[in-house]
N, C-alpha and C positions, 0 to 999 in steps of 0.2 A: 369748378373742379370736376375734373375726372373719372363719373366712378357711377354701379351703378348700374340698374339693367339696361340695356340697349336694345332697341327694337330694330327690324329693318323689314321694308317694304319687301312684299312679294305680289307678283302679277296677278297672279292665281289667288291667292289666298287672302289678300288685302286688293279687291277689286277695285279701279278707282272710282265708282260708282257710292261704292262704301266705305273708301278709305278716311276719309274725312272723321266721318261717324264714330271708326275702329280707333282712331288714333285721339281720337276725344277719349276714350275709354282707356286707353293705355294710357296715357297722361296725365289722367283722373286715377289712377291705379298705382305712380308712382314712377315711370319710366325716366330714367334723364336725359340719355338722348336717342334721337328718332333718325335714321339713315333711311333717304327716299331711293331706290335702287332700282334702273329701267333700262332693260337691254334691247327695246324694240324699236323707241321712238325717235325722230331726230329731236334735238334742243328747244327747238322752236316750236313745235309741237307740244312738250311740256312745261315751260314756262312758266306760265301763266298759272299752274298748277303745283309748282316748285314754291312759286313765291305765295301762295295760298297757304299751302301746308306751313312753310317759314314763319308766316305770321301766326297762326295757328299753334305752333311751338314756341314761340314767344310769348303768348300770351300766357302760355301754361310754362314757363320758364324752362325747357325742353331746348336742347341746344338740336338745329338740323344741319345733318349733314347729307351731302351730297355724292354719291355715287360717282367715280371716275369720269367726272364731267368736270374738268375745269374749267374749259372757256365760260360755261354758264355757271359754276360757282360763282367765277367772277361777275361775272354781270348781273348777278340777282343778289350781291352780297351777301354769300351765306354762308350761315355759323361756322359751318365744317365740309371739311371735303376729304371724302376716303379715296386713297389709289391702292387699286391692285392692279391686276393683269395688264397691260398697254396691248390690247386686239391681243395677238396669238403670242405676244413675245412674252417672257417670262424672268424678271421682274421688271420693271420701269429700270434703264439705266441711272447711275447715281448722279451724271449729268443733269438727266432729264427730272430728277427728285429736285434737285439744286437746284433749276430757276424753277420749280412749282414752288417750291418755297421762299424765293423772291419773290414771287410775284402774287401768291396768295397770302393773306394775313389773316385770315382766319385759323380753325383749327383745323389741324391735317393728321391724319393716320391712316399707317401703310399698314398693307396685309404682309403679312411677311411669312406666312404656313407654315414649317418646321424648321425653318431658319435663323437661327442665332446672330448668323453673319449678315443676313437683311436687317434683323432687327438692329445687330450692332449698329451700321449703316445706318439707319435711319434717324433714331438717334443720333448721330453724329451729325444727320442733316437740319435735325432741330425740329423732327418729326415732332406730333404733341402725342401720338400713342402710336402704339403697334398693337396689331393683333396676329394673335395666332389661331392656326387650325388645320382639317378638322379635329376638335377635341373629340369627338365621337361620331359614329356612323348618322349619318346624315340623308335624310330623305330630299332634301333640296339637291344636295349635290353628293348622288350616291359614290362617284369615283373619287369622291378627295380622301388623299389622303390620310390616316389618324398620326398624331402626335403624340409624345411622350408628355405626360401632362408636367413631367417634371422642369420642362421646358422656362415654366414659367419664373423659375427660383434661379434660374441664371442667367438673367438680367434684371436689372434696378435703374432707378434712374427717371424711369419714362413710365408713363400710366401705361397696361397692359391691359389688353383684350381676347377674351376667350371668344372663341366661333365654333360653331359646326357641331350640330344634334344636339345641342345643352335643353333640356328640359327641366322642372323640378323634380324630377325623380333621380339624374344623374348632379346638379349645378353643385352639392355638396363633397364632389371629388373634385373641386377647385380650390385650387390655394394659392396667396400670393398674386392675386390677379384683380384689378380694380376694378373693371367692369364685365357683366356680360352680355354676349350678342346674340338671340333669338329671331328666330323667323319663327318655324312652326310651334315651338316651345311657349309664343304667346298667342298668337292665331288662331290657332286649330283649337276649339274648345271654349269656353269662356274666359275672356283675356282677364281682364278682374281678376278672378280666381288665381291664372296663371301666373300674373306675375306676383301677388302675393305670396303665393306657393315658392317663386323661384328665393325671392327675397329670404322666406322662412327659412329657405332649407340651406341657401350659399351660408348665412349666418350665422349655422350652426357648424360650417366649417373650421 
């Protein structure tokens, strides 16, 4: 099931020297699922390192998912695979959503940012979640976007994902939304703590 705090890799801030180590510790803290996210390497380059982690999420019942890499979701069979951006285009065409979803059987979730009628769409394609964002000002990615968080209460159907700036000091203006997505929000600081924190506070929503 769907739900949950989500973690997702960062270059910077989840080193892959210590990624291994961090993600033992999120895991051990409660996370459900772990998004590996890498815009620098080719496929074959990380691999080996995809399917490491995968196991490693498995072991801790942590579903992984895959960053806009399909051909190598597919060939490393893994849990999940997120798409957003296709290089500079803006979104994947519904074509191109279509046979990813033929041809992947794993779990799939689209970014869909302040979009109702991607989200519609995606759903429609049989996505397994959509996410939205940014929900707040974002240090990862200072030019996105914000959302109306109301966003989230007009669509059903489909597990929902918050992104962008969520920390435990804001995760309690989320409603309506089954899981959330953290980068520095678990990272920066003691993860343990963090996602405790986020847990504590979405809860009390």
């Amino acid at each position: 099931m769907l739900n949950g705090v989500y973690a997702i890799s960062d270059e910077v801030l989840t080193p892959y020297k210590n990624l291994s180590v961090m993600l033992q510790e999120a895991c051990n803290a409660g996370i459900r699922c772990f998004q590996f996210r890498d815009k620098k390497h080719k496929d074959n380059e990380i691999q080996s390192l995809c399917e490491e982690l995968q196991s490693q999420c498995q072991e801790n019942n942590v579903i992984f998912i895959l960053n806009d890499r399909v051909e190598l979701a597919q060939k490393i069979n893994a849990n999940g695979l997120h798409i957003g951006k296709k290089e500079d285009k803006y979104p994947y065409a519904p074509e191109e959503l279509r046979d990813i979803r033929k041809s992947f059987k794993g779990i799939l979730g689209v970014s869909c940012y302040g979009s109702l009628e991607l989200a519609s769409q995606a759903k429609m394609l049989k996505a397994d979640y959509i996410a939205f964002g940014a929900c707040f000002s974002s240090k990862i990615k200072p030019n996105a976007k914000e959302i109306p968080l109301q966003l989230f209460q007009q669509i059903e159907g489909i597990a929902r994902c918050a992104i962008g700036g969520i920390n435990a000091q804001n995760v309690g203006q989320l409603q309506k939304v089954e899981m959330v997505a953290c980068i520095s929000g678990i990272w920066v600081g003691n993860i343990s703590d963090n996602i405790y924190n986020l847990y504590k506070n979405w809860r009390k929503a």
